[in-house]
N, C-alpha and C positions, 0 to 999 in steps of 0.2 A: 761108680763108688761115690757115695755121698761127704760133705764135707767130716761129716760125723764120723763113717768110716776111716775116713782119712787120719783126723787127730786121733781114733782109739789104736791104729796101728801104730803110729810114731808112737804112741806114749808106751804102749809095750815094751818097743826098742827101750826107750829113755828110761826103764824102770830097772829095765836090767842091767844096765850098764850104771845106774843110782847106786845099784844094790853089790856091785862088783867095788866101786869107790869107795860105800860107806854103809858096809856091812848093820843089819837090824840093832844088832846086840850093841855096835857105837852109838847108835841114836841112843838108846835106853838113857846113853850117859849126859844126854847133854842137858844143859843149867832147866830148859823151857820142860822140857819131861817132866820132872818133878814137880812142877807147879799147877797147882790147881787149877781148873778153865771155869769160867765165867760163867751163869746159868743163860741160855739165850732165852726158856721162857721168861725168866724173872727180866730180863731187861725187856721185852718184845710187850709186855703188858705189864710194864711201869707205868702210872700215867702221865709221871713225869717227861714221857718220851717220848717221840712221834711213831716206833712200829716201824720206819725204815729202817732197811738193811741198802747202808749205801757204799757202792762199787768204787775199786780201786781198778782202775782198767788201761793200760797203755793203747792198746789194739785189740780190733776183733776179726774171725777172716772174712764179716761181711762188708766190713765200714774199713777196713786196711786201717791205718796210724788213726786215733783220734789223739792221745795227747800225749806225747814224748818229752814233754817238759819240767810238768809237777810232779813234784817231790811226794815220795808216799807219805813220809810223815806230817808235813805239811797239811797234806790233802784228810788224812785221816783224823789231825787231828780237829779241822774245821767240820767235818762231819760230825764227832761228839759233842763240840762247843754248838753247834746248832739244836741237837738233840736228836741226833740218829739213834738208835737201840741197838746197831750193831753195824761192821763195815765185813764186805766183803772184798779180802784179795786175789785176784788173781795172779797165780804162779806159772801157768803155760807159759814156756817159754816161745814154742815153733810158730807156735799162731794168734798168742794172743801178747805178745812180747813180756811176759811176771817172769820172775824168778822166789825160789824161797827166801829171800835175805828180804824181800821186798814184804814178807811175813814176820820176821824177825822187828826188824824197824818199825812198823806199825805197833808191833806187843808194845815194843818201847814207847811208843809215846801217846798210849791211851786205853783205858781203863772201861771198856765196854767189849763183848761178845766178839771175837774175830772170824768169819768163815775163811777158811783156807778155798777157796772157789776154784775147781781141780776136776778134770776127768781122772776119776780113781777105777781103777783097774785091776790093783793089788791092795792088799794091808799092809804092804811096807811102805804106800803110800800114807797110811792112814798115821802109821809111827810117826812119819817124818812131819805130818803135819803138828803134832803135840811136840815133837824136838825142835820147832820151830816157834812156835809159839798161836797157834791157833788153838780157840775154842771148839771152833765148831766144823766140821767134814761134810761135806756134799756128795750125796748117792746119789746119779745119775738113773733112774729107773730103765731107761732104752740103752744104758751101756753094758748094763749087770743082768745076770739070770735073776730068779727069785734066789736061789739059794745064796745068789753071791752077796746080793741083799742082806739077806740074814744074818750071814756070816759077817762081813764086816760091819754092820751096827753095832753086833753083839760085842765085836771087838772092841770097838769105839767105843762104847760106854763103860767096858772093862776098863780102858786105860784112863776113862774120864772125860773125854771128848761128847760132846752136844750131838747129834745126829739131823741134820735134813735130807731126806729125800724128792728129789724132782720129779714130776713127774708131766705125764704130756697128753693124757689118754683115762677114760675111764678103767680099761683093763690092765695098764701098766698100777694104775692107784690101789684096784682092789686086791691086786696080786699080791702087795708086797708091806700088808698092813701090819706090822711086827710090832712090840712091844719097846723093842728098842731103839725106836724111833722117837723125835722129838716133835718136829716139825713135820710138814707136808707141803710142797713148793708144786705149786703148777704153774710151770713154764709156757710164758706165751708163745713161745718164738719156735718156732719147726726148727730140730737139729739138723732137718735132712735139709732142707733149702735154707732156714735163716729168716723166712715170711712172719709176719707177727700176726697176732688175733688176738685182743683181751676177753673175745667171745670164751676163750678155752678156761679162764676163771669160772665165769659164772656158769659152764656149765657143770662144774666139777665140784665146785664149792658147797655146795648139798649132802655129799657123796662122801666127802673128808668126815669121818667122825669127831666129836667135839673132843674129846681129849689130846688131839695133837692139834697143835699150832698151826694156822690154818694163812698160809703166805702166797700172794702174787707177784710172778716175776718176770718183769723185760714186758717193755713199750710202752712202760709208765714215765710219760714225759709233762704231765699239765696236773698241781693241785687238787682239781677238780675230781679225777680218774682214781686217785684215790679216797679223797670223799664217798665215790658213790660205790667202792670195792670195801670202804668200812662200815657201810651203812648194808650193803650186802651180808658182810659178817666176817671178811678179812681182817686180820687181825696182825697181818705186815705186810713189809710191800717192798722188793729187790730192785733198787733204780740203779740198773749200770749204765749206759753209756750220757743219759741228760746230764748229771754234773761233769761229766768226764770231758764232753765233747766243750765246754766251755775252758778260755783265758785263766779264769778263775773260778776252780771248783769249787771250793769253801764259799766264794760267797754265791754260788748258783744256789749251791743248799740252802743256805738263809735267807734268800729271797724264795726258795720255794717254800719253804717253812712259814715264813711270815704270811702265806699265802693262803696257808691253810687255814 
């Protein structure tokens, strides 16, 4: 059983017993429901911005603890003050130490695109990310069938939410090429082992058609790696653990920014 396999059992468990506590129809009610979400393409091709999407990340199961200290709102709000175009949080709680509140907190203290960064599995995951306060949902392409694909975009964009799709493979891309998708994320990192390649952008980066958003995610740790992924023709870029693994995340961001 691969690590992959491993988190989409747990989160099974963990969805059902979400959904025994805090039944769909109570999300509907909560304050963040009702509010509008953020456009991710309008912030991602501001030029005002730099095109990252940067990580709120405690732990991962390949690197175990990287930072157990900083504060989400702190950290996220140095990520807009640098000029990120969007932050992603992570909510796993078994493997990757997030919680939802750790979503909540972030809406509060900053006014750019949130991704809720989540093995989804159900659309009661997808509610709970808009009663929360997220813009935007992550479709993992190797966790979901095509239809499941469809099915929860289509949700997502009903209720208002942003859509990205990851994916990891030529066949997982073309498979699952829906309308109600925003973005398109290819994942450098092997779900099954956790190995990285930013070979896996560029060969895929062709292949994305030009009307979604076209993002590089994970082993972007140097400046430079994104220069030569925008001059390719990416047009954002997912750096989770480089500011994470540092003392001080806010200012890792602004030295890579001034970098650029």
């Amino acid at each position: 059983m691969t690590i992959l396999d491993k988190i989409i059992e747990r989160k099974r468990i963990e969805v059902e017993k979400a959904k025994a506590l805090v039944p769909s129809e109570d999300l509907l009610n909560y304050p963040y429901f009702s509010v509008a979400c953020l456009s991710l393409r309008e912030s991602i091709l501001d030029p005002e911005k730099t095109g990252i999407i940067a990580e709120y990340k405690r732990a991962s199961p390949s690197k175990g603890n990287i930072n157990s200290t900083a504060k989400v709102e702190d950290v996220v709000r140095a990520y807009e003050e640098a000029g990120a175009s969007a932050v992603s949080v992570l909510t796993d709680a078994d493997f990757f130490k997030g919680n939802l509140q750790d979503l909540s907190k972030a809406r509060e203290a900053i006014n750019i695109p949130i991704l809720r960064k989540e093995f989804i599995v159900d659309k009661y995951q997808i509610t709970e990310a808009k009663a929360y306060g997220a813009d935007v949902i992550l479709l993992i392409a190797a966790c979901l069938t095509r239809e499941e694909v469809q099915e929860f975009a289509a949700y997502a964009h009903q209720i208002g939410l942003n859509v990205l799709l990851e994916v990891h493979n030529e066949q997982e891309l073309l498979d699952n090429l829906f309308d109600d998708i925003d973005a398109i994320g290819v994942n450098n990192r092997n779900l099954k082992d956790f190995t990285v390649d930013l070979q896996h952008s560029y060969d895929l980066l062709d292949k994305i058609p030009s009307e979604y958003i076209k993002v590089s995610e994970s082993g972007i740790s140097d400046p430079k790696t994104i220069k030569a992924l925008k001059s390719a023709g990416f047009q954002s870029f997912l750096i989770g653990e480089n500011f994470m693994r540092t003392a001080d995340p806010g200012k890792a961001i602004k030295d890579f920014v001034r970098a650029l």
